[in-house]
PASEBA-1860 file (N, C-alpha, C; in nm, 3 decimals):
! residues 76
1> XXXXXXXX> -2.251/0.607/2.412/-2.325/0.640/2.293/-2.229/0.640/2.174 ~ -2.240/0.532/2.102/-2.186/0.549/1.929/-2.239/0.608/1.849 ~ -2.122/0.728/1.802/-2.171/0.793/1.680/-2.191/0.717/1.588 ~ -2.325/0.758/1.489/-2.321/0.711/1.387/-2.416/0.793/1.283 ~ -2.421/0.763/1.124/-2.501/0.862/1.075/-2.575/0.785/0.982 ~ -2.720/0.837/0.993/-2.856/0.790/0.869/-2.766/0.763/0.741 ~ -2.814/0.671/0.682/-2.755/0.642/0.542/-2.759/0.726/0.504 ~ -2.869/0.780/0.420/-2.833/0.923/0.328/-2.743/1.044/0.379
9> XXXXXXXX> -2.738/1.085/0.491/-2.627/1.140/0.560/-2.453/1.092/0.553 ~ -2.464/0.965/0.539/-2.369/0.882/0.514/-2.309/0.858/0.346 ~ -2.412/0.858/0.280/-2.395/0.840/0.108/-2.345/1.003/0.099 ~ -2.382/1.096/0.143/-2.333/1.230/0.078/-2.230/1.269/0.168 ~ -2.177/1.205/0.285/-2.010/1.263/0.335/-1.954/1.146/0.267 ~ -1.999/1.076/0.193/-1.879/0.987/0.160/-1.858/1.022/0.008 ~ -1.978/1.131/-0.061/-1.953/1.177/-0.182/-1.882/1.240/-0.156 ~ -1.911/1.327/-0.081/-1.804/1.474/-0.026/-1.659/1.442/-0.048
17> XXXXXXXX> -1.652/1.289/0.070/-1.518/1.283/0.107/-1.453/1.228/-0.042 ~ -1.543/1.140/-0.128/-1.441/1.094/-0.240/-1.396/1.227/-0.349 ~ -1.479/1.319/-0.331/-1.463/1.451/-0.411/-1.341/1.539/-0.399 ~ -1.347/1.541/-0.259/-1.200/1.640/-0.196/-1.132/1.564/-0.221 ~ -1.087/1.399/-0.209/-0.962/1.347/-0.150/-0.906/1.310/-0.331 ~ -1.005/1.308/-0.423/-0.969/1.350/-0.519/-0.912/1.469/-0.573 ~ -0.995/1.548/-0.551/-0.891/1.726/-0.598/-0.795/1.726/-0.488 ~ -0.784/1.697/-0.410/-0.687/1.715/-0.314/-0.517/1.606/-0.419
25> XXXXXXXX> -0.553/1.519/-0.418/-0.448/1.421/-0.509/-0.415/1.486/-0.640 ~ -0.538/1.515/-0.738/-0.495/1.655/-0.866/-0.412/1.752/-0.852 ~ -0.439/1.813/-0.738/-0.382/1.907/-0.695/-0.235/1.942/-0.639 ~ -0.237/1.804/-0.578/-0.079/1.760/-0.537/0.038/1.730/-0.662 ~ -0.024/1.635/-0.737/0.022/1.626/-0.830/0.060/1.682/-0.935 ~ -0.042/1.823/-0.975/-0.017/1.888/-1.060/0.074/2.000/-1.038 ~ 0.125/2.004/-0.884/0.222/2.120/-0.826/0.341/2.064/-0.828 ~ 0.351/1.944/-0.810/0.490/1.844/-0.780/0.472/1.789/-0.955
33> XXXXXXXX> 0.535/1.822/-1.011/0.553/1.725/-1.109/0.653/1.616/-1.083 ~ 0.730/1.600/-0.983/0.810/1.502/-1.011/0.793/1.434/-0.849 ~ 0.627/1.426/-0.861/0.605/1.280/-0.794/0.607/1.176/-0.810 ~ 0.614/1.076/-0.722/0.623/0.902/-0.745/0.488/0.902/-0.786 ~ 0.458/0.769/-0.894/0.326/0.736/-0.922/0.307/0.624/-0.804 ~ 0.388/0.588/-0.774/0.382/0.521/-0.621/0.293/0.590/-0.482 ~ 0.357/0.714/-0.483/0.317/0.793/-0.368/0.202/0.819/-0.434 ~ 0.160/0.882/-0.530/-0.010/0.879/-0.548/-0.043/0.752/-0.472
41> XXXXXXXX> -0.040/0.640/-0.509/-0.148/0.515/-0.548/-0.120/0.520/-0.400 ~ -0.015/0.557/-0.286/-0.010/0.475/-0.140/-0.107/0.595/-0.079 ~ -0.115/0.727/-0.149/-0.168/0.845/-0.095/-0.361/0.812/-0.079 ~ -0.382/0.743/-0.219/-0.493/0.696/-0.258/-0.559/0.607/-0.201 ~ -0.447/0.468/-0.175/-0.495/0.396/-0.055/-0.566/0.408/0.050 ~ -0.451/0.528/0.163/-0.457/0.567/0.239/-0.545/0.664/0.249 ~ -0.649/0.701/0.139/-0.792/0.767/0.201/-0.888/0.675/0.211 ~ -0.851/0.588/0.104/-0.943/0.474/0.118/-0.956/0.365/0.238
49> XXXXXXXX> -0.850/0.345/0.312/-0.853/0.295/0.416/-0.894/0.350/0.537 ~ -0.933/0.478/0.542/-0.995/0.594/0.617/-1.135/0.532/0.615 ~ -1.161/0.575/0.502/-1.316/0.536/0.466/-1.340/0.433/0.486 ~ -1.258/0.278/0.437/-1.317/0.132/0.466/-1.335/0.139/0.622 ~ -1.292/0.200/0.723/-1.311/0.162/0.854/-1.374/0.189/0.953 ~ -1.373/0.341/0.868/-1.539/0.400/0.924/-1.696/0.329/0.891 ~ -1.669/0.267/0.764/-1.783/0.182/0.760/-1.761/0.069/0.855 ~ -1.675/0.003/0.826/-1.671/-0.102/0.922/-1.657/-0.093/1.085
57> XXXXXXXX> -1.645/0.025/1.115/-1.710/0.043/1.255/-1.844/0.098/1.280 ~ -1.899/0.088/1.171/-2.057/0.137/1.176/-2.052/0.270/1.171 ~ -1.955/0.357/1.209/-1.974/0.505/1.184/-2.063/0.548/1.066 ~ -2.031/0.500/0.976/-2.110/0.518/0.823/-2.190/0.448/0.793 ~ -2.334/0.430/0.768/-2.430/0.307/0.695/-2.459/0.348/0.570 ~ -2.364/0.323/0.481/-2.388/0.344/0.308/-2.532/0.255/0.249 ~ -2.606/0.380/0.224/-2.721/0.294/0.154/-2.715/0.316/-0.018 ~ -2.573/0.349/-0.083/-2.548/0.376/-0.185/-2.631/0.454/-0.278
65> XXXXXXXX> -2.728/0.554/-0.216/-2.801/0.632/-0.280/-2.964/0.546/-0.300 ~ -2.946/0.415/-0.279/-3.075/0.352/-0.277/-3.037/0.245/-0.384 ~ -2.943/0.258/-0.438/-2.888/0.179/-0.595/-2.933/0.009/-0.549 ~ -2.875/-0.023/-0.453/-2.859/-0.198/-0.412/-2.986/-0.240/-0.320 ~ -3.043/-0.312/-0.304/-3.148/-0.388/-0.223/-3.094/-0.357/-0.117 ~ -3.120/-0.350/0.026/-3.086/-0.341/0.105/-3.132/-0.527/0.217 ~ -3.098/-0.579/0.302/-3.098/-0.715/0.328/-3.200/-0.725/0.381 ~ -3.318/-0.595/0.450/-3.422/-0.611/0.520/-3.545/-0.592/0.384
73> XXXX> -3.513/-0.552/0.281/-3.617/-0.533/0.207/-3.641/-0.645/0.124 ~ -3.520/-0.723/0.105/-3.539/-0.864/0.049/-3.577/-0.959/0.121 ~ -3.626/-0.950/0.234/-3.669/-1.102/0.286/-3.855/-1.028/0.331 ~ -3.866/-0.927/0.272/-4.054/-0.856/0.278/-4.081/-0.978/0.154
END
């Protein structure tokens, strides 16, 4: 059995997750002042590559809040 979660379930942990992994980076940064702007952007990456792979293993089905057509509603 593969986990996986309803789009809208999916659109709001992935708000969640872009929310924290943001204050989480503010936060780092604003304690360290004498971070690399490097280490941000690889720190930044590296949530983002979290996230690209969970979609791409289906874990996540982003229905972007409803914003985009989805591929079954365009061929009704």
């Amino acid at each position: 059995m593969k986990l996986t979660l309803k789009p809208l379930a999916s659109d709001i942990f992935i708000t969640i997750y872009v929310i924290i992994t943001l204050l989480l980076r503010f936060k780092f940064e604003y304690n360290n002042e004498a971070i690399s702007p490097v280490l941000s952007i690889v720190m930044g990456l590296c949530f983002v590559v979290i996230l690209w792979s969970l979609i791409k293993l289906k874990i996540l089905n982003p229905n972007w809040f409803g914003l985009f057509n989805s591929k079954s509603m365009s061929n009704e």
